[in-house]
C-alpha positions in Angstrom: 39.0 28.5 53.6 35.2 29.0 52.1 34.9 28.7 48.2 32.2 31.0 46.6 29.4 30.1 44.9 31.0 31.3 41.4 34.3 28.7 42.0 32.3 25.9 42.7 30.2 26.6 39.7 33.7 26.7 38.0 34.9 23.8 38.9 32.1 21.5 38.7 32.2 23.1 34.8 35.7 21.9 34.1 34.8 18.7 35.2 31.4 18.0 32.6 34.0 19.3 30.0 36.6 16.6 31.3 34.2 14.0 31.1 32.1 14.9 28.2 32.0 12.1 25.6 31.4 13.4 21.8 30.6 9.9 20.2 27.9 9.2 22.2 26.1 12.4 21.6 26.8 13.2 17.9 24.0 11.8 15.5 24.9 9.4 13.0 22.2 9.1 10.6 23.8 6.8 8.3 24.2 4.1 11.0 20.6 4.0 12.0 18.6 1.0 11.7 16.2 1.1 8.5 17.5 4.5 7.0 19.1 2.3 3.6 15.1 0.6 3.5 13.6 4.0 3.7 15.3 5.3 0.2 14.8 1.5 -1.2 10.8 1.9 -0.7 10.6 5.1 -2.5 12.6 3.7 -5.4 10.4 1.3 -5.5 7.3 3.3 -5.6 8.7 5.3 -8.4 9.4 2.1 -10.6 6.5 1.0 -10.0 4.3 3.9 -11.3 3.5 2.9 -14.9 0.9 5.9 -15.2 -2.0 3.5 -14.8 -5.1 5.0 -13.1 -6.0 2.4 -10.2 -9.7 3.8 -9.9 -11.3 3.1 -6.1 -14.6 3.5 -7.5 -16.3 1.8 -10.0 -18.0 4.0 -12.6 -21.2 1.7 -12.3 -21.7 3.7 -8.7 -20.3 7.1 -9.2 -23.0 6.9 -12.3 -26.0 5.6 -10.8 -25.7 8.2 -7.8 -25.2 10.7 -10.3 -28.1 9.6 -12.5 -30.3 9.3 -9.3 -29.4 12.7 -8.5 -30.1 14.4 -11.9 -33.6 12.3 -12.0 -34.6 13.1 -8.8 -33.9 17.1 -10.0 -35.7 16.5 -13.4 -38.8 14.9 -12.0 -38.9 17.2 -9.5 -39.1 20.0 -11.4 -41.3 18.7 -14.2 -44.0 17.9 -11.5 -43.3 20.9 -10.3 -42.6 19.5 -7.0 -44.6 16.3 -6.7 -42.0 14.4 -4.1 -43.9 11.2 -5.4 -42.4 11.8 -8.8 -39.1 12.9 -7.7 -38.6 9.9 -6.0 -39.1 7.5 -8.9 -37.4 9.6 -11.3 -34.6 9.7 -8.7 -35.0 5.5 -9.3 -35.0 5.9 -12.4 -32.4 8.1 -13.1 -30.1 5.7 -10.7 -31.1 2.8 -13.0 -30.1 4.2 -16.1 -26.6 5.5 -14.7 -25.9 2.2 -13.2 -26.3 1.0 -17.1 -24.1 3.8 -18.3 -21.3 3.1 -15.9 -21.6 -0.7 -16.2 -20.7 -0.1 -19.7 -18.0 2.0 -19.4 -16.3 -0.7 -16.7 -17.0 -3.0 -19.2 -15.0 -1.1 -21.7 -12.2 0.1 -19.6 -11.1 -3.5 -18.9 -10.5 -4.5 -22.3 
């Protein structure tokens, strides 16, 4: 008595849907470990923005690079290329946008 290749296919079929075992492949996302402090970290992250800006960068740097820059260019130009020049109005400019910013820190702490 030979069995073809489609009955054997059959019954080893019947037999994964015999033994096939729903709870242990369903997801369920509500039971898994850490989902409950996922949603309590973004609450917390909204309450916690007040609308205050947290600069990275002082002002006192982003104004002394930009002062340098605009020295350097005025300098530059005014010695009509003279590198010497550039380079200590570059120095210069630095200088006086450290001052700027400094200031401005100063008065955004108060």
């Amino acid at each position: 008595m030979g069995f073809t290749i489609k009955q054997i296919n059959q019954y080893f079929f019947r037999l994964q849907l015999l033994s096939y075992n729903k709870s242990k492949i369903m997801a369920r996302p509500h039971h898994r470990k850490g989902h409950k402090e996922h949603l309590k970290q973004f609450q917390n992250r909204v309450a916690g923005n007040t609308g205050e800006s947290k600069a990275k960068a002082k002002a006192s740097s982003v104004f002394a690079v930009g002062g340098g820059v605009v020295g350097m260019a005025i300098f530059y130009f005014a010695t009509q290329g003279d590198f010497v020049w550039a380079l200590g109005g570059a120095i210069v400019g630095a200088a006086v946008g450290y001052l700027i910013g400094k200031n401005i820190d100063r008065a955004a702490k108060k």
